[in-house]
N, CA, C and O atoms as CSV, one atom per row, in Angstrom:
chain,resi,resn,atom,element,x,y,z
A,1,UNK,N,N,-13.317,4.693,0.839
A,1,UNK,CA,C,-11.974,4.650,0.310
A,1,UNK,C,C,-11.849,3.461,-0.647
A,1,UNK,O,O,-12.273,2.307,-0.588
A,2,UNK,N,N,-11.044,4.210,-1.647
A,2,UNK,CA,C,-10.843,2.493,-2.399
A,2,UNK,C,C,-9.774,2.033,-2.381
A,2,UNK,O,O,-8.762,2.690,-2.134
A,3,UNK,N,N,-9.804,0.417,-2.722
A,3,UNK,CA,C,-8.735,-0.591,-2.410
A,3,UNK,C,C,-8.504,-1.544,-3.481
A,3,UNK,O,O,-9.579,-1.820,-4.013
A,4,UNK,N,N,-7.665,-2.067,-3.929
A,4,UNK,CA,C,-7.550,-2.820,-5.557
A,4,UNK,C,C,-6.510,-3.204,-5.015
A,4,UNK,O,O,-5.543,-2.607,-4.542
A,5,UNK,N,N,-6.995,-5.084,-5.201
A,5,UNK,CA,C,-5.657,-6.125,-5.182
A,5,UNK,C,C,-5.455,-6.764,-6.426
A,5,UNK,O,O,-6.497,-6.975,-7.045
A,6,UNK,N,N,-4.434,-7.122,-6.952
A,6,UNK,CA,C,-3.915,-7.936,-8.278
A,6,UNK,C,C,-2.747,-8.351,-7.704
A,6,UNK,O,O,-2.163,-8.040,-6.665
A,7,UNK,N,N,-2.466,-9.328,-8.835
A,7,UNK,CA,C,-1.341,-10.400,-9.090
A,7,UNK,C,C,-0.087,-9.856,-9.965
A,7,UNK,O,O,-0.223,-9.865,-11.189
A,8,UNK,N,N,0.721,-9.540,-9.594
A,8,UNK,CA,C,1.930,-9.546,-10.533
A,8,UNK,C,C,2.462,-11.046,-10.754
A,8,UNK,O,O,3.092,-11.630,-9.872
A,9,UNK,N,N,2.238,-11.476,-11.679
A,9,UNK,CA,C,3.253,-12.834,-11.765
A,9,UNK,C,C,2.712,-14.083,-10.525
A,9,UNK,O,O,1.503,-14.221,-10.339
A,10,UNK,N,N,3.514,-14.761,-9.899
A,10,UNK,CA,C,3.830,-15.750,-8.903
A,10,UNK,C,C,3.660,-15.438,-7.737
A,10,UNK,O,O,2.811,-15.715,-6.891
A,11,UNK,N,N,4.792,-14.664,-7.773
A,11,UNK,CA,C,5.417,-14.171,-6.398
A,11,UNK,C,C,5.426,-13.273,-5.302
A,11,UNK,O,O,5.886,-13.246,-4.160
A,12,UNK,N,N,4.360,-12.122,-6.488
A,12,UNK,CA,C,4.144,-10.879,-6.257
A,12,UNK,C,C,3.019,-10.578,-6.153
A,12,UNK,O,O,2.372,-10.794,-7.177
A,13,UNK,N,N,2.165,-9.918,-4.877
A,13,UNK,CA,C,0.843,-8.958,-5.244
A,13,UNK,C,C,1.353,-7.343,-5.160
A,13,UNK,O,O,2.319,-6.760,-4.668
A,14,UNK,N,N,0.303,-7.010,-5.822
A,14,UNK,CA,C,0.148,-4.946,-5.536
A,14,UNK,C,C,-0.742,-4.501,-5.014
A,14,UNK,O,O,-1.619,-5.355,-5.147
A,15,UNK,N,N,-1.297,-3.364,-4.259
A,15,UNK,CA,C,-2.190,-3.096,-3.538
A,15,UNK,C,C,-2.317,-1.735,-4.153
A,15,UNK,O,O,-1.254,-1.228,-4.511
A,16,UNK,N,N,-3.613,-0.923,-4.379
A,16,UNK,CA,C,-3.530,0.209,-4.561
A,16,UNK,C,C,-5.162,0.471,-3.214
A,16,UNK,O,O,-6.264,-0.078,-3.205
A,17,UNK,N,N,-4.667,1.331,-2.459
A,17,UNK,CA,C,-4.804,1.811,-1.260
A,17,UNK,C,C,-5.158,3.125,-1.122
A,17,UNK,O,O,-4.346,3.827,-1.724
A,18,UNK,N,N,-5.868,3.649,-0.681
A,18,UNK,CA,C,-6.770,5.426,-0.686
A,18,UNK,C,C,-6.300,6.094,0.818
A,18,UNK,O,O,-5.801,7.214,0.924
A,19,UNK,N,N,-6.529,5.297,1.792
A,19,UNK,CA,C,-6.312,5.659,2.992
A,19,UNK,C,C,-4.574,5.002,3.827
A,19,UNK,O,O,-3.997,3.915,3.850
A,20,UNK,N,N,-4.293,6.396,4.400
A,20,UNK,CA,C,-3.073,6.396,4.847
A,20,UNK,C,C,-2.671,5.347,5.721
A,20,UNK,O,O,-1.773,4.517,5.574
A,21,UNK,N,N,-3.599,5.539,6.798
A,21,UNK,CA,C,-3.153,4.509,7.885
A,21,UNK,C,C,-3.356,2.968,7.287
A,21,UNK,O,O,-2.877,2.049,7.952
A,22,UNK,N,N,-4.018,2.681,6.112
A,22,UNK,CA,C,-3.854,1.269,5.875
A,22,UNK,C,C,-2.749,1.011,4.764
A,22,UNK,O,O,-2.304,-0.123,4.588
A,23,UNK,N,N,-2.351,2.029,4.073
A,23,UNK,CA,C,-1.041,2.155,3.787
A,23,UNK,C,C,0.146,2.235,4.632
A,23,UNK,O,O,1.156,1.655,4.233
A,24,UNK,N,N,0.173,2.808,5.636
A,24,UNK,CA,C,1.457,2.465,6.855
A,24,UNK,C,C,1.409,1.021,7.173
A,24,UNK,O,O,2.520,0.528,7.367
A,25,UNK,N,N,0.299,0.140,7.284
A,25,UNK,CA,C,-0.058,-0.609,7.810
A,25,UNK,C,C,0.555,-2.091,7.079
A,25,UNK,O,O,1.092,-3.127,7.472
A,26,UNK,N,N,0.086,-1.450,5.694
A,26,UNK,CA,C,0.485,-2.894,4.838
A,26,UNK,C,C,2.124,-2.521,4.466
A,26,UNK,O,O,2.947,-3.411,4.254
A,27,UNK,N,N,2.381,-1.399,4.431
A,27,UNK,CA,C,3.994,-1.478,4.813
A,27,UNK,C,C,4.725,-1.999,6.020
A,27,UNK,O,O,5.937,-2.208,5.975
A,28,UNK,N,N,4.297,-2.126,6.660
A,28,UNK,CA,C,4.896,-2.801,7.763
A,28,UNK,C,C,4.896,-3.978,7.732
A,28,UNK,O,O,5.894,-4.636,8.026
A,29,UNK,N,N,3.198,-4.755,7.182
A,29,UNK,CA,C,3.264,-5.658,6.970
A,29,UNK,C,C,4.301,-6.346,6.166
A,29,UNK,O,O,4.900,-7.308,6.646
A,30,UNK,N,N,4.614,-5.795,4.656
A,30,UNK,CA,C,5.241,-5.770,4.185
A,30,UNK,C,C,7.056,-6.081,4.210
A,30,UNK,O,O,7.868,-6.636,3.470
A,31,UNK,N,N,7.075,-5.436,5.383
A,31,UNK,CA,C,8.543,-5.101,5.981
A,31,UNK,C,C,9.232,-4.373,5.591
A,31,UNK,O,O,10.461,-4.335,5.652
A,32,UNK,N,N,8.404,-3.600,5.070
A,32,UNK,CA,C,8.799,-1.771,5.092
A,32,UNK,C,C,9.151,-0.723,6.516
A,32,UNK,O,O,9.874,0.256,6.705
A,33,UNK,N,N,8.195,-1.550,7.362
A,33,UNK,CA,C,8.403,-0.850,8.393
A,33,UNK,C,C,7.219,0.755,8.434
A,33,UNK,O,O,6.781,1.140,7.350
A,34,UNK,N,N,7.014,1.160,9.112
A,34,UNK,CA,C,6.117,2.371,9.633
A,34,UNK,C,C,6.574,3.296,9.196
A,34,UNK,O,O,5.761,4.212,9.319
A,35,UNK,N,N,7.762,3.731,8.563
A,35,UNK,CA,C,8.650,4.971,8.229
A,35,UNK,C,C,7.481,5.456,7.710
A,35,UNK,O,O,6.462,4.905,7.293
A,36,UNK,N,N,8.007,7.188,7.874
A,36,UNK,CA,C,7.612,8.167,6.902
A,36,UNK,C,C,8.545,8.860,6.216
A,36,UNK,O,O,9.579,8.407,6.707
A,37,UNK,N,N,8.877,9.669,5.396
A,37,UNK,CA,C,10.061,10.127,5.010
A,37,UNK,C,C,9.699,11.449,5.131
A,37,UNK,O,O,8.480,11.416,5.300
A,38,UNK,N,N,10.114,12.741,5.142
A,38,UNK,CA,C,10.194,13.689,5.349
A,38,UNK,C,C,9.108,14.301,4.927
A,38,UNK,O,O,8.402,14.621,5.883
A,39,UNK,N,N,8.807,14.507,4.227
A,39,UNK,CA,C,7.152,15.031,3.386
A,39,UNK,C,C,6.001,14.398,3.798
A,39,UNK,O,O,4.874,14.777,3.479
A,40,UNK,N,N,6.376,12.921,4.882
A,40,UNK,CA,C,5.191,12.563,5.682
A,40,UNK,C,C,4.620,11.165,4.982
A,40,UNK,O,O,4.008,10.236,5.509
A,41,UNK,N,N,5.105,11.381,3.394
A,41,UNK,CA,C,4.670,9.890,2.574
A,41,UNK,C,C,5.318,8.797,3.134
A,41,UNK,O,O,6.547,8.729,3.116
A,42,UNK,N,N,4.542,7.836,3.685
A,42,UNK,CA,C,5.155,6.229,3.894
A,42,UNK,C,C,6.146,5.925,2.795
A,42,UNK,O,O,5.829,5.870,1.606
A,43,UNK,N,N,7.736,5.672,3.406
A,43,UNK,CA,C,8.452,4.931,2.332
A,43,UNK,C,C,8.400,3.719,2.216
A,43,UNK,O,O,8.138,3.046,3.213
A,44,UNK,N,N,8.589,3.224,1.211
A,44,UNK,CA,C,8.483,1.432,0.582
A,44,UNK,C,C,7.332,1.424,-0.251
A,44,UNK,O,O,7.006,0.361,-0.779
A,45,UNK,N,N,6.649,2.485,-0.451
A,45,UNK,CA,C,5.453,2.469,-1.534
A,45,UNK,C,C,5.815,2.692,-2.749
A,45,UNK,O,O,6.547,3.681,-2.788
A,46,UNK,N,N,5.559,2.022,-4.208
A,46,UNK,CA,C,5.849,2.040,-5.236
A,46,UNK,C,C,5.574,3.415,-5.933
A,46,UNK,O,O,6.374,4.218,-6.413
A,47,UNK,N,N,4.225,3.453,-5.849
A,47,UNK,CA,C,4.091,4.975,-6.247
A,47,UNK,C,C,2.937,5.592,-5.157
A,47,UNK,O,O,2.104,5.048,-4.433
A,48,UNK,N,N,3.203,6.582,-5.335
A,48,UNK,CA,C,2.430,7.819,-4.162
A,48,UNK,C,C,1.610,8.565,-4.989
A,48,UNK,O,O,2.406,9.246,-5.636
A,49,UNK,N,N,0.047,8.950,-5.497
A,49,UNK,CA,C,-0.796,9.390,-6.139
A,49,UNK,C,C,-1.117,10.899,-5.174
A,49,UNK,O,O,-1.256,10.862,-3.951
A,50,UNK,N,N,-1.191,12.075,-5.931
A,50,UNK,CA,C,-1.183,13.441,-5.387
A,50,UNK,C,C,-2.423,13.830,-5.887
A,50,UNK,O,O,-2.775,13.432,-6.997
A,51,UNK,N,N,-3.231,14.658,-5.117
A,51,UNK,CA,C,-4.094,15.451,-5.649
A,51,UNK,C,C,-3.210,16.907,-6.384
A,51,UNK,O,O,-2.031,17.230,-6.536
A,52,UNK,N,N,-4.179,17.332,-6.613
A,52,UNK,CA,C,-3.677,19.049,-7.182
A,52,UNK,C,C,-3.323,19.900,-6.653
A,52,UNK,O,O,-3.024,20.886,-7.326
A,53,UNK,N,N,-3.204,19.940,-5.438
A,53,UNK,CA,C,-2.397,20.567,-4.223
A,53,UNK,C,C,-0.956,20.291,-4.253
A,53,UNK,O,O,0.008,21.048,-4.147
A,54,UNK,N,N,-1.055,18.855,-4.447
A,54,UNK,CA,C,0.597,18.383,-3.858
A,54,UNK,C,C,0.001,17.231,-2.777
A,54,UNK,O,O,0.874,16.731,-2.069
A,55,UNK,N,N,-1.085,16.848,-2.607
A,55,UNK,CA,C,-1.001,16.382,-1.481
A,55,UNK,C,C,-1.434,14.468,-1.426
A,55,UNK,O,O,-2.308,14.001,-2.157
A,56,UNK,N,N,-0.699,13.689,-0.521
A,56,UNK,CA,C,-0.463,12.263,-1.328
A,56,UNK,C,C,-1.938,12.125,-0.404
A,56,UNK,O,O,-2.245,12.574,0.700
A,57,UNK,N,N,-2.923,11.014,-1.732
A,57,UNK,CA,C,-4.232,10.893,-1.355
A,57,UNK,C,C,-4.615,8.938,-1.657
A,57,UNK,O,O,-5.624,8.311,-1.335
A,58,UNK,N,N,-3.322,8.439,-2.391
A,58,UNK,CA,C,-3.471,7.128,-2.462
A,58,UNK,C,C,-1.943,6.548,-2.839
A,58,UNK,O,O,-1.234,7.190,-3.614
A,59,UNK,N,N,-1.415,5.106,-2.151
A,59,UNK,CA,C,-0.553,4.859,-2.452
A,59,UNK,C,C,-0.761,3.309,-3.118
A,59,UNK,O,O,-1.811,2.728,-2.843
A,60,UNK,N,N,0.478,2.473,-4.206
A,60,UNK,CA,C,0.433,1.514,-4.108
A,60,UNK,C,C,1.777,0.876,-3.508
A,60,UNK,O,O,2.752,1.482,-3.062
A,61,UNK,N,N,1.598,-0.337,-3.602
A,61,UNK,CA,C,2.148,-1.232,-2.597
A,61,UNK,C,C,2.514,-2.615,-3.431
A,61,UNK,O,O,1.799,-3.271,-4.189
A,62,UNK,N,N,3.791,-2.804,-3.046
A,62,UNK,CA,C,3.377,-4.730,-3.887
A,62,UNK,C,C,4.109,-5.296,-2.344
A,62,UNK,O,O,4.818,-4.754,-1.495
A,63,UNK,N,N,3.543,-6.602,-2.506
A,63,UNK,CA,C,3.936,-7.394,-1.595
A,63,UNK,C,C,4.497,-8.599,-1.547
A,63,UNK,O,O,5.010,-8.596,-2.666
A,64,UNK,N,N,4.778,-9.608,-1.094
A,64,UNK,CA,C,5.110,-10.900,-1.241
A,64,UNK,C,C,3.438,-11.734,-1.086
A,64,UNK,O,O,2.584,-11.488,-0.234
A,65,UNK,N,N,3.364,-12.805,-2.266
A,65,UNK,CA,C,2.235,-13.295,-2.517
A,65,UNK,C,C,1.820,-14.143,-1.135
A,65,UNK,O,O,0.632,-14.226,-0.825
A,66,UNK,N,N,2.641,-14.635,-0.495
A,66,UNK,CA,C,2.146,-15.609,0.399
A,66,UNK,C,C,1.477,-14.559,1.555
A,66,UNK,O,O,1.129,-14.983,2.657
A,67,UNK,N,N,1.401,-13.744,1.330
A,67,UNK,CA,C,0.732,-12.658,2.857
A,67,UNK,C,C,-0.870,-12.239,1.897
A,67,UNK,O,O,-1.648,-11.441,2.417
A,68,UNK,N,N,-1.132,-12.725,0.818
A,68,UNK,CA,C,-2.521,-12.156,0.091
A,68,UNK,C,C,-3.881,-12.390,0.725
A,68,UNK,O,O,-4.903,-11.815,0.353
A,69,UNK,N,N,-3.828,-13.129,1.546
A,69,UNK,CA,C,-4.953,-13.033,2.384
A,69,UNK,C,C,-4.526,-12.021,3.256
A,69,UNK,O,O,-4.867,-10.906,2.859
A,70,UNK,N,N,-3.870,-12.025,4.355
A,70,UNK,CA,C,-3.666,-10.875,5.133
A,70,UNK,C,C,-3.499,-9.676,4.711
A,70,UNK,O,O,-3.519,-8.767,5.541
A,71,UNK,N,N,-3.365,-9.487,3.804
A,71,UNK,CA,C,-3.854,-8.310,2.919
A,71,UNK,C,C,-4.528,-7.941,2.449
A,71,UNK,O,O,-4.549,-6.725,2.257
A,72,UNK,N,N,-5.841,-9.061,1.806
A,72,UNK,CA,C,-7.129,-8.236,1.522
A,72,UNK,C,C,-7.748,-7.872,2.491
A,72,UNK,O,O,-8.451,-6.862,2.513
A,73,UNK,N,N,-7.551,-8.734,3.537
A,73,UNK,CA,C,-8.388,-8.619,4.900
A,73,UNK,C,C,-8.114,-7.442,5.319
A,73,UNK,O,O,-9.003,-6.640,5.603
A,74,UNK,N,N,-6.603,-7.124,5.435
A,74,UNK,CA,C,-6.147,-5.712,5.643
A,74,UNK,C,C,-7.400,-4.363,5.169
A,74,UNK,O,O,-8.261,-3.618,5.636
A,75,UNK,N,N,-6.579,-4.833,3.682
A,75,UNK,CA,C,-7.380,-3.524,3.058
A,75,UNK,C,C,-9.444,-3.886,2.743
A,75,UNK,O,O,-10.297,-3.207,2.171
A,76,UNK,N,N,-9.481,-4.608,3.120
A,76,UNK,CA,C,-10.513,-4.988,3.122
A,76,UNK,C,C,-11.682,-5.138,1.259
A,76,UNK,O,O,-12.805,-4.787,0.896
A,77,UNK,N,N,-10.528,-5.833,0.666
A,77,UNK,CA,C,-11.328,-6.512,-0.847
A,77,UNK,C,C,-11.289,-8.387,-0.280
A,77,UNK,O,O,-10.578,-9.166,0.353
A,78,UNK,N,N,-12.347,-8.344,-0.899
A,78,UNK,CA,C,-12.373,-10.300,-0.911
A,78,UNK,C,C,-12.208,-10.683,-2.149
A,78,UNK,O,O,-12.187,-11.883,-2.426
């Protein structure tokens, strides 16, 4: 699965994330919370990436910068 961390600015990181459960995961972290919304996509994700089905196969994420270690570790980039 792939995983891509960057810097927005200061304040901000983004995560782009392949696998679901580490997308629920860094939403929570986040303080998004575990939700799913009706179609099953984790809400609090910036954007939701679909295959050709319809079906969500990667999400991204931004976060607050001071959690960027616990987040690569998460998603597992160094």
């Amino acid at each position: 699965m792939a995983s891509r961390l960057w810097r927005d600015g200061t304040r901000r990181g983004i995560a782009y994330v392949e696998d679901r459960s580490v997308a629920e995961q860094m939403l929570g972290a986040a303080g998004h919370g575990p939700r799913a919304a009706a179609d099953g996509v984790p809400e609090g994700a910036m954007a939701v990436y679909l295959d050709r089905r319809g079906r969500p196969f990667a999400w991204q994420i931004s976060f607050d910068i001071g959690h960027w270690e616990h987040v690569a570790a998460l998603v597992g980039v160094g």
